[in-house]
N, C-alpha and C positions, 0 to 999 in steps of 0.2 A: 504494500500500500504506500502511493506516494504521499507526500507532504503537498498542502494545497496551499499555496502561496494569497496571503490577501489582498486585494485588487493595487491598495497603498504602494505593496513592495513594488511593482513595477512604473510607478508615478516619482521621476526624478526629485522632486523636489522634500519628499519624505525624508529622503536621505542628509537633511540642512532642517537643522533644529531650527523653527521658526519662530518671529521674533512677537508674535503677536500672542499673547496671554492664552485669550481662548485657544487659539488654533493649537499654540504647544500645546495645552493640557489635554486637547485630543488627541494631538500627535503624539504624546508621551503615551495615552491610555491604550494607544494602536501597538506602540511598537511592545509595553508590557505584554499586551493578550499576544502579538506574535512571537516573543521571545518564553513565552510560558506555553503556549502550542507546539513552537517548534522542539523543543526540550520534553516536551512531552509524550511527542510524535518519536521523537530518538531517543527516549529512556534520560533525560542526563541528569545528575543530581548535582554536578558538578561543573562549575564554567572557569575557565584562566581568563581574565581582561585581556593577555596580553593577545592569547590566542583567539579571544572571540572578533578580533576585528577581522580577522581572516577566515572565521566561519562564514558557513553562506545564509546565515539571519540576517547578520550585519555587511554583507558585504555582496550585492547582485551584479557575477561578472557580466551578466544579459543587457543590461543598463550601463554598465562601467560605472557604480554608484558606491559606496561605502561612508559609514556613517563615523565621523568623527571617533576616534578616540573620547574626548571630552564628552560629545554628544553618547556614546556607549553610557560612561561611567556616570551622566543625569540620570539613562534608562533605568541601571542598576540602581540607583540611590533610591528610585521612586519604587523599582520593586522591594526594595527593604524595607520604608515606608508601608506596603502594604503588607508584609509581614510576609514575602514571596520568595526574599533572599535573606542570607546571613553570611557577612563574613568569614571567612576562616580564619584572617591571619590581618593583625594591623596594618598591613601597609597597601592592604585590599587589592589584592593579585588575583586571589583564587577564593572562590565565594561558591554557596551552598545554595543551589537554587531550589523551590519548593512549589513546584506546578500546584501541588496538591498537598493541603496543609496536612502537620502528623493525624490531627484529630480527624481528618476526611478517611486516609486511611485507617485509622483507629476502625472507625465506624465501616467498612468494608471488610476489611481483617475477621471483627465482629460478625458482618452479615453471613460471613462464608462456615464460619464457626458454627453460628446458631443453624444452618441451612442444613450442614451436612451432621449436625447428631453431636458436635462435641465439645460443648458448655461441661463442665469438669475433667477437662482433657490434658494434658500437659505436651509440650512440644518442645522442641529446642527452636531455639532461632536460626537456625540453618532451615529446620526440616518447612518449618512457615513461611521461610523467603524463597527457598531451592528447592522444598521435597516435589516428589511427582507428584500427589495429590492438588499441589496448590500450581499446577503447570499453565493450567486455563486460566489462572486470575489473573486480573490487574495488577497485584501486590506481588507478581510473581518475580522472583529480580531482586526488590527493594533495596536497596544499598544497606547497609547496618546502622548505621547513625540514624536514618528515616525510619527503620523497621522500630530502632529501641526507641525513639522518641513517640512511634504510634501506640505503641504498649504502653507506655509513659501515660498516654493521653486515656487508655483504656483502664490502666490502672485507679487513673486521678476520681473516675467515674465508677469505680469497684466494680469492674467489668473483668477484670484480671489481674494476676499478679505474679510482678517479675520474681522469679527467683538462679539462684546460683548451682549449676549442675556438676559432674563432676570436668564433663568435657563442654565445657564454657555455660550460658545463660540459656533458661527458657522461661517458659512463661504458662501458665496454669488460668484458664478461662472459667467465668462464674456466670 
């Protein structure tokens, strides 16, 4: 399945952060939904600043267009703002992007649980993110730092809880 580009990406002038209030705040809200689509579309939980100017979100050889560096790192600040990203590291190189907040998949994680019989179940964190059982899901993959903060969010709601196993974490559903 390909990635469907939004009509924006291919309109030159998307790619020049514009100087007029409103207009940015549309244009900024365009290019978050395209930079949380396309990351979504391709699994990534993870983005380098330095490499995303050469990704092809940021960058349409079809057009010859690419979006500022500067103009990048406003897109980032505003998905942080909505609570979309998180830094990794001070000097904000490499950041932690979040199409889908912990608590979304919390609540998914949950549905597949309760769907398939096993509310006082216990798993490890591998078999939940990697086993075959969970091959069909969306959550299938989830990188670790997303998987322990959705349990985190399942936990908060005494849906679940984390515990320590002998070959690393799992997690016990209620």
């Amino acid at each position: 399945m390909s990635f469907e580009w939004p009509w924006q990406y291919n309109f030159p002038p998307f790619f020049t952060l514009q100087p007029n209030v409103d207009t940015r705040q549309k244009q900024l809200a365009a290019w978050c939904s395209l930079t949380l689509s396309y990351c979504r579309h391709r699994k990534l939980y993870t983005l380098d600043v330095m490499e995303a100017q050469e990704s092809p979100v940021f960058n349409n050889k079809k057009i010859e267009r690419k979006l500022a560096m500067e103009a990048i790192q406003v897109v980032f600040e505003e998905l942080r703002k909505k609570g979309n990203l998180e830094w990794i590291d001070k000097n904000k190189t490499r950041c932690l992007i979040m199409w889908r907040r912990p608590e979304e998949w919390g609540k998914l994680i949950y549905q597949w649980v309760s769907r398939n019989g096993m509310v006082n179940s216990v798993f490890t964190l591998y078999e939940l993110a990697n086993g075959d059982d969970t091959e069909s899901e969306e959550f299938h993959g989830l990188e670790d730092w997303m998987l322990l903060r959705s349990l985190q969010a399942l936990q908060a709601e005494g849906k679940a809880e984390l515990i320590t196993m002998d070959d690393g974490k799992g997690v016990k559903f209620f």
